[in-house]
C-alpha atoms as one frame of an Amber mdcrd trajectory, in Angstrom:
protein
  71.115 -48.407-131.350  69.770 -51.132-128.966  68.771 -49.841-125.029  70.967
 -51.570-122.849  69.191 -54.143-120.372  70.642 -51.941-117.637  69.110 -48.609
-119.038  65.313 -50.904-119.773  65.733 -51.772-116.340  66.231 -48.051-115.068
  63.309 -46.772-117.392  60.866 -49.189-115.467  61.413 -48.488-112.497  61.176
 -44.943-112.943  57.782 -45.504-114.700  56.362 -48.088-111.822  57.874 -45.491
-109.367  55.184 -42.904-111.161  52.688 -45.654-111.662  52.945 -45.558-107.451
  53.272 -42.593-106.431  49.080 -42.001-105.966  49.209 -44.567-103.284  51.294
 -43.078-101.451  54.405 -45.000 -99.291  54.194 -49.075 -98.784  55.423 -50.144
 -95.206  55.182 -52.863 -93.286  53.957 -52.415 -89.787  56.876 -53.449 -88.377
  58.725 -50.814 -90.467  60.763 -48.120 -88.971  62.410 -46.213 -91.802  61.436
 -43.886 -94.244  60.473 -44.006 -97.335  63.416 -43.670-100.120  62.823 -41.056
-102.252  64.840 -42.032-104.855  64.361 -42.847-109.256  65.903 -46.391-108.624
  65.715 -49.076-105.617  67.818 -51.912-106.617  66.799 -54.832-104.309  69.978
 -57.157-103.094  73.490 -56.162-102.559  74.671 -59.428-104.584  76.678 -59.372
-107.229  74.218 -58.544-109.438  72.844 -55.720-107.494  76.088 -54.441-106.914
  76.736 -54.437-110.759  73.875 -52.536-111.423  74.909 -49.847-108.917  77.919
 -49.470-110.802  76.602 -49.462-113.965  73.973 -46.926-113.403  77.146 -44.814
-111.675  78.791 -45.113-114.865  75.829 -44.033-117.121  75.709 -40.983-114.878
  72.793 -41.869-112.762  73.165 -41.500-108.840  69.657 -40.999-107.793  69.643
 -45.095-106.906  69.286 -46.964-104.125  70.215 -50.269-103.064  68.510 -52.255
-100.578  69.445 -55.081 -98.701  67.854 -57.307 -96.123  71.100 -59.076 -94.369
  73.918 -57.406 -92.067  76.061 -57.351 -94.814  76.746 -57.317 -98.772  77.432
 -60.717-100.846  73.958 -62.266-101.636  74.706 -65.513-102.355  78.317 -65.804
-101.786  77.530 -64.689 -98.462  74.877 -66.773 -97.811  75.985 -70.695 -98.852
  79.248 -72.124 -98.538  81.068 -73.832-101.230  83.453 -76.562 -99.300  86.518
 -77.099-100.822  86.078 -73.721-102.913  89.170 -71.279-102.181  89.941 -67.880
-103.280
């Protein structure tokens, strides 16, 4: 049976996450929070970092995170705007 993309993708973080973990917590100097402790940090709350939230939820993985740098969620379709483009 072939590993999903979203399972491959779970697998490597979990062994860069272990491939880190001697050199101890990476933050900026600017930085203020902790360090995650968590299997999985999914970077962007896009779509696609959204989707991967939910699909590790439904494979039965919750020890995830997901990281993102604006005020809000949307990625892209937050970001740009698409005149003439209604929903």
């Amino acid at each position: 049976m072939a590993v999903s993309p979203v399972r491959r993708a779970a697998r490597w973080a979990i062994m860069r996450r272990q491939s880190l973990k001697h050199q101890g917590p990476r933050m900026s100097a600017t930085s203020t929070a902790a360090p995650l402790d968590v299997e999985i940090l999914i970077i962007g709350a896009g779509f696609s970092g959204l989707g991967a939230g939910i699909a590790l939820k439904k494979m039965g993985e919750h020890d995830f995170a997901i990281l993102e740098r604006a005020h809000d969620l949307g990625g892209t379709w937050r970001d740009n705007t698409y005149p003439g483009l209604t929903v």
